[in-house]
N, C-alpha and C positions, 0 to 999 in steps of 0.2 A: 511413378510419375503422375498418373492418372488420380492417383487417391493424394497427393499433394496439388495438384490443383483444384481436386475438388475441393479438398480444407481450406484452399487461399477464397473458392467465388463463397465459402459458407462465413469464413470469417469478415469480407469484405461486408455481405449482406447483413450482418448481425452487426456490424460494426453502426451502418447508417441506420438501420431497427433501434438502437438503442442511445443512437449522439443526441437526442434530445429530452431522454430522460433523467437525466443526471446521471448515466453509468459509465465505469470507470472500468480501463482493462488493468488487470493485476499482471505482473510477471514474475513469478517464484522462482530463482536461483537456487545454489546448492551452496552458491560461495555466501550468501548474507540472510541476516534474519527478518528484515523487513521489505515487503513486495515493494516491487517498482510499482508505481502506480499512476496512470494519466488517462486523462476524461477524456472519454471519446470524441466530444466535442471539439478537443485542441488535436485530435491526430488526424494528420494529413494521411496515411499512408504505413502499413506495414508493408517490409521487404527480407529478402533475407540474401544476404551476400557476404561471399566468404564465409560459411559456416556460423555466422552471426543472425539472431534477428534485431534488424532493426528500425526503431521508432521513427519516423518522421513524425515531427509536431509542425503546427500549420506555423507558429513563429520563426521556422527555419532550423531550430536544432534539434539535432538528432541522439537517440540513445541505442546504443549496441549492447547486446549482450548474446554468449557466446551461446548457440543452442546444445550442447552436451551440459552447459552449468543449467540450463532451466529445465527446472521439474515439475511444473506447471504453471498453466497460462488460463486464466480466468476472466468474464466480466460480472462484473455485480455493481449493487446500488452499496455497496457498504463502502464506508471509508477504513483507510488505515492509517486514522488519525493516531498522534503519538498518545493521547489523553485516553483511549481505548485500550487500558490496561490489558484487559483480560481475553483481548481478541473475539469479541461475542459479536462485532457491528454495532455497538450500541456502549455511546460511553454516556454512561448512569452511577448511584449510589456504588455499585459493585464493584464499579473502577477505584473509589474509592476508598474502599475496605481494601482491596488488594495494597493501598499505599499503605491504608496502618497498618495492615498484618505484615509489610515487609521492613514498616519500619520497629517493628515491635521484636521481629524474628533474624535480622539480618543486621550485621555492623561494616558491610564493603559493598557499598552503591556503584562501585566499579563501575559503570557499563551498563549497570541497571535499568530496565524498561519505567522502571517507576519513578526514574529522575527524567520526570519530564523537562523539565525547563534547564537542562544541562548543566546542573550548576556544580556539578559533585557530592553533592546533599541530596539524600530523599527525606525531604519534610515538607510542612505546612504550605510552604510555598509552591510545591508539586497538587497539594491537593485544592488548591485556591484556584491554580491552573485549570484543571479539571471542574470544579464548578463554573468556573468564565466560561469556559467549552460549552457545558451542559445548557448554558443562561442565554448566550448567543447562538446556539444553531438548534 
């Protein structure tokens, strides 16, 4: 009990350390392949009740997720933007490459990381996506 309260005053403290640097807490499941993700600036409050942790955000909603699914909990300055192919924190030239090498290597976009703009299609218009990204932030 004693080393969970200590993790709740260490996470509280790092949480106001880092709400005005643009960092972001990550939440990695077991059930999905893309972290939860939300700025620290918008969280009101972690709690954890009924076997769940969950989000308070200062706009009033809440996200739960069950702690036996989460395999790690993170903050960082990176995003997990969808245009961040290759999961490096940095979406550049290599994100990319990663679109034509899957469009050159692969014929079932299923589900595909590299169909960004969800259309069913990994092409040109996934990499045009990814330059706007690049141009704007």
């Amino acid at each position: 009990m004693k080393n969970l309260v200590a993790c709740l005053i260490a996470l509280f403290l790092s949480l106001s350390a880092f709400a005005d640097d643009g960092f972001s807490l990550f939440i990695v499941a077991n059930t999905s392949q893309q972290p939860a993700e939300h700025k620290l600036a918008d969280i009101q409050k972690l709690t954890f009740e009924d076997g769940n942790l969950v989000v308070n955000l200062k706009n009033g909603q809440k996200e739960s997720t069950a702690i036996s699914v989460v395999s790690r909990m993170y903050f960082s300055s990176l995003s997990s933007v969808a245009e961040d192919i290759n999961g490096d924190g940095t979406v550049d030239t290599q994100d990319v490459l990663k679109i034509y090498d899957f469009m050159q290597t692969s014929s079932t976009p299923d589900g595909a990381k590299e169909d960004i703009n969800k259309d069913g299609n990994v092409d040109t218009q996934d990499v045009l996506k990814v330059f706007d990204y690049i141009q704007n932030h």
